[in-house]
SEGULO-229140 format. One line per 2 residues: their letters; for each residue x, y, z of C-alpha. Coordinates in steps of 0.5 Angstrom, whole numbers. Each point is the difference from the previous one (the first is absolute). Example, Ala and Ser with C-alpha at 12.3 -4.5 7.8 and 13.67 -1.06 7.14 Angstrom:
BEGIN
as	25 -9 16 ~ 2 7 -2 .
END
This chain:
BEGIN
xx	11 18 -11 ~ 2 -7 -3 .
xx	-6 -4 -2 ~ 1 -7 0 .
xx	-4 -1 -6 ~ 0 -8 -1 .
xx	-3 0 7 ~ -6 6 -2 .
xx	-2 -3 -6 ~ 1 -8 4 .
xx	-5 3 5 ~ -4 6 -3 .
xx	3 5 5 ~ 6 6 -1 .
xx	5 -4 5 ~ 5 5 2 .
xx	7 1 3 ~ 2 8 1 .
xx	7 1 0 ~ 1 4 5 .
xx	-4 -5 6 ~ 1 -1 7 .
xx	0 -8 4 ~ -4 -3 1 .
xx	0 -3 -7 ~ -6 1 -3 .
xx	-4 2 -7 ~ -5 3 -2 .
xx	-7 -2 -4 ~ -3 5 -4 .
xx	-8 -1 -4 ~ -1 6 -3 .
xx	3 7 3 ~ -3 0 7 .
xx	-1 -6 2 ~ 5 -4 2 .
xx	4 -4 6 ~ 6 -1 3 .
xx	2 -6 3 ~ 6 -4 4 .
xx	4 -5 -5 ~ 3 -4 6 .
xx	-6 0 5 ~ -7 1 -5 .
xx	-1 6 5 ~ -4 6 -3 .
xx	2 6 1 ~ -4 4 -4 .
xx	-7 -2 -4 ~ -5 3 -5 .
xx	-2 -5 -4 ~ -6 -5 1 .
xx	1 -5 5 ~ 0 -6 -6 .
xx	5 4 -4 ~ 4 1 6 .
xx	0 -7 1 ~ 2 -2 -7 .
xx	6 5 1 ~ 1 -3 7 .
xx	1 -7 -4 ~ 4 3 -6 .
xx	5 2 6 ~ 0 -6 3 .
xx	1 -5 -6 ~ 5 5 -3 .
xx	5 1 6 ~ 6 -2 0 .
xx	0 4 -8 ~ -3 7 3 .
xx	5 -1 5 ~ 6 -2 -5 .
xx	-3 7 -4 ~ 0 5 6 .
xx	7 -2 2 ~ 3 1 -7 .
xx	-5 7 0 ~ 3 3 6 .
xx	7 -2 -2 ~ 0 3 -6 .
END
């Protein structure tokens, strides 16, 4: 699983786009093994959610403020 590393060292959290995923675009966001969310890019929608709600909501804005990028590396990920 390709791990946008810029982006989890930016924001503190594993930021990862599987290779082998389905639409809608999405990432996922990992804090240690077990805890972690999934989030819509395009809609902020939270599609899965283990992380504190504080967590959950900087990871929220990390995806909203990275967009047009997250979406740029889905693409180029299940292209390739």
């Amino acid at each position: 699983m390709p791990v946008l590393k810029d982006l989890s060292k930016q924001c503190g959290f594993k930021v990862i786009i599987p290779t082998n995923d389905h639409e809608p675009k999405h990432v996922h966001v990992f804090k240690g093994d077990d805890e972690f969310a999934k989030i819509e890019i395009e809609t902020l929608r939270v599609v899965r959610s283990y992380l504190k709600a504080n967590e959950l909501k900087a990871v929220i804005q990390v995806v909203k403020d990275n967009r047009e990028y997250l979406i740029q590396k889905w693409n180029e990920i299940l292209r390739a």
